[in-house]
N, C-alpha and C positions, 0 to 999 in steps of 0.2 A: 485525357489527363486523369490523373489518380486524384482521387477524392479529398479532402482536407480534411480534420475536424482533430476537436482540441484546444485549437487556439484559446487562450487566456482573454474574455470580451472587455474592453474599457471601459469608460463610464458611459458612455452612449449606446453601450451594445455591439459595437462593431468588433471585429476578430483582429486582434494584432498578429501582424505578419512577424514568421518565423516563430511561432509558440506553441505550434500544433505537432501532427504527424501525417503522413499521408499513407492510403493502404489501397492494396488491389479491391476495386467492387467485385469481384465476382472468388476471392479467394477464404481461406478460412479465420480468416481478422472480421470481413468485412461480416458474414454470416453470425460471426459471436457477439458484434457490436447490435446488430438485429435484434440480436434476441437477449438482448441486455434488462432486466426487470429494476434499475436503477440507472438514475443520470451517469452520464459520463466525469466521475471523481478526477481531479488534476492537483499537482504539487509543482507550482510554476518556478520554486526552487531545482528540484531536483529533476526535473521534466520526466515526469514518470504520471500513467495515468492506471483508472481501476472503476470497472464497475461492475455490479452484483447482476451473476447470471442464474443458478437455485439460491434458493433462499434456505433458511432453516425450517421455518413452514411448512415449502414442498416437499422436505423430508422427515421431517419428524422429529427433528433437532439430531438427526444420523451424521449430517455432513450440511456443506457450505462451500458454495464452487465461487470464483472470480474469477475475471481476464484481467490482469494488469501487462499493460504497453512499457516498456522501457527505453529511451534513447540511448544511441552508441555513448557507452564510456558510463552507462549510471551503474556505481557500485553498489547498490542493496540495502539493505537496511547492516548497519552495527550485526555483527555475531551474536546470537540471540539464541535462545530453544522454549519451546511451548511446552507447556503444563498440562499433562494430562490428553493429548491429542496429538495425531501424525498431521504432516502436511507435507503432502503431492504437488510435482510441478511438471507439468505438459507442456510442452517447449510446440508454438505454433511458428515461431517467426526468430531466425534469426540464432544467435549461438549463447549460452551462459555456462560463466564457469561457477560447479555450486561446490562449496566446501561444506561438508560432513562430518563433523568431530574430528578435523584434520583431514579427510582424506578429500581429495579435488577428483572433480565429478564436472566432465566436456561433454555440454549437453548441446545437441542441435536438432531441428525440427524433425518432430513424430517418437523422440526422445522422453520420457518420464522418470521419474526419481519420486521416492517418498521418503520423507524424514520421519524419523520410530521421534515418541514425547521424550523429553526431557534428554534429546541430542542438540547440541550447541552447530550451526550452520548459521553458512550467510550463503551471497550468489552478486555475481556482477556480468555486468553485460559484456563482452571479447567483441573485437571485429568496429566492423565502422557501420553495420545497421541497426536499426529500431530488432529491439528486439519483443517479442510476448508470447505470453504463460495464460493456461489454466491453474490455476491453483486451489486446492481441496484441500477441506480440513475435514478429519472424523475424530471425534463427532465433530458436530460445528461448535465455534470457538469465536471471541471477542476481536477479532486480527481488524476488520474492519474497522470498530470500535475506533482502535489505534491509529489507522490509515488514515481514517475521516478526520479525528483531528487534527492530526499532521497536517495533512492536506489543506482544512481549515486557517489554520492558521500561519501557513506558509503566504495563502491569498491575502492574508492580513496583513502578511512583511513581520511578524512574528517569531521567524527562524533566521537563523542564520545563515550565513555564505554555503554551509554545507547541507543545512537542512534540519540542524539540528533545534529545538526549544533551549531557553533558558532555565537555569535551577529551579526553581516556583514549579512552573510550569513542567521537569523533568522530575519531579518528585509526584508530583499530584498525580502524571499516566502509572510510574511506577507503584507506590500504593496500591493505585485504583487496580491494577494488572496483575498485580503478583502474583495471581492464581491464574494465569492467560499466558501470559510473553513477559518472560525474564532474557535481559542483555545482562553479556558477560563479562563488559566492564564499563565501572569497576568492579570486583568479584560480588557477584551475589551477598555473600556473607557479611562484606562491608554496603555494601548499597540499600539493601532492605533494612536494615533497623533504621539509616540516615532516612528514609523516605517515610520509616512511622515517623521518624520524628519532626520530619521537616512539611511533610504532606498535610498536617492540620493549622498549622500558619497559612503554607500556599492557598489551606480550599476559603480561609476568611481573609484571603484579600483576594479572592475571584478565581483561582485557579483551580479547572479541573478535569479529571479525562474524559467529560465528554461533552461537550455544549450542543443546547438544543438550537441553537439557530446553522450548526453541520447539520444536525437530522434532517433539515427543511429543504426538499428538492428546489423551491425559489434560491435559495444561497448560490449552490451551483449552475443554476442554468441561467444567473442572472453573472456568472462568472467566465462560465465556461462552454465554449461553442460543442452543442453537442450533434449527435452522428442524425444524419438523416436516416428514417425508416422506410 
């Protein structure tokens, strides 16, 4: 039998069935989950999972790798582009399709793409399997940052059906980010002045892109069933 891990833990601790992923022990998922240097991060909205393999540290602030897991049918994040830094995607498991400033890009395992800065791209999963990526940022970049609170506040019941934050709360990442990860709707032009203006209301009634209690590896693993070593 193939391994589990992932599931979303309940208040007792135990793994709710159906919430995870499962993967081959001896292939190249199960080897990256290994040698993971952070908990295993989950978004029980959009069942997509992520954890930190270099860090910025071990390189010098040069780059920043992750494994993020994806189930069949997860569309990606919103059409987006990074400020200032590429981001590479090693396709280990499974098929995505990645759009590049319009051009569609059929990626399948042993497959790589990198995105040049200030290119607007997304990526969605094709096919009926889990799919997963390496993904590298040069230099390294705040993508995390983003993900963790997402994820964060997903386990909170925080987001929506799609996975998305509320206004407050989509203004305060935006701000915070602006110099990291701009989404290209609604245009740039009109979103950033909305988010000076709306992001200092949100940060004094509590909202903001990043809460210390995502930083704390008890959050997650008091959440989420992680990989055995």
């Amino acid at each position: 039998m193939s391994p589990q891990t992932g599931r979303r833990l309940d208040d007792d601790g135990a793994p709710v069935p159906g919430t995870g992923f499962e993967y081959d022990d001896d292939g190249p998922l199960a080897e990256h989950l290994h040698d993971r240097c952070s908990p295993l991060f989950s978004n029980p909205v959009t069942d997509e999972w992520t954890t930190m393999l270099v860090t910025p540290a071990e390189t010098g602030g040069e780059s920043v790798t992750g494994l993020g897991v994806f189930a069949p049918g997860n569309d990606g994040p919103p059409e987006h582009y990074h400020v200032g830094y590429e981001e590479s995607f090693a396709v280990l498991r499974g098929e995505l399709v990645v759009d590049i400033d319009g051009e569609t890009n059929r990626l399948r395992p042993g497959d790589e793409i990198t995105v040049p800065p200030e290119t607007p791209h997304g990526f969605a999963v094709v096919g009926d399997g889990l799919a997963a990526t390496l993904t590298t940022t040069r230099p390294a970049a705040r993508t995390l940052d983003v993900v963790r609170t997402l994820y964060g506040l997903a386990h909170e019941g925080a987001l929506d059906a799609d996975g998305k934050p509320g206004l407050l709360q989509s203004m305060a990442l935006a701000a915070a980010m602006s110099d990291d990860t701009v989404f290209t709707s609604p245009p740039p032009v009109l979103a950033r002045p909305l988010a000076r203006l709306v992001a200092p209301l949100a940060n004094r009634l509590g909202y903001e892109a990043t809460y210390d209690r995502f930083e704390r590896e008890q959050f997650w693993r008091e959440r989420v069933e992680q990989p055995g070593r």
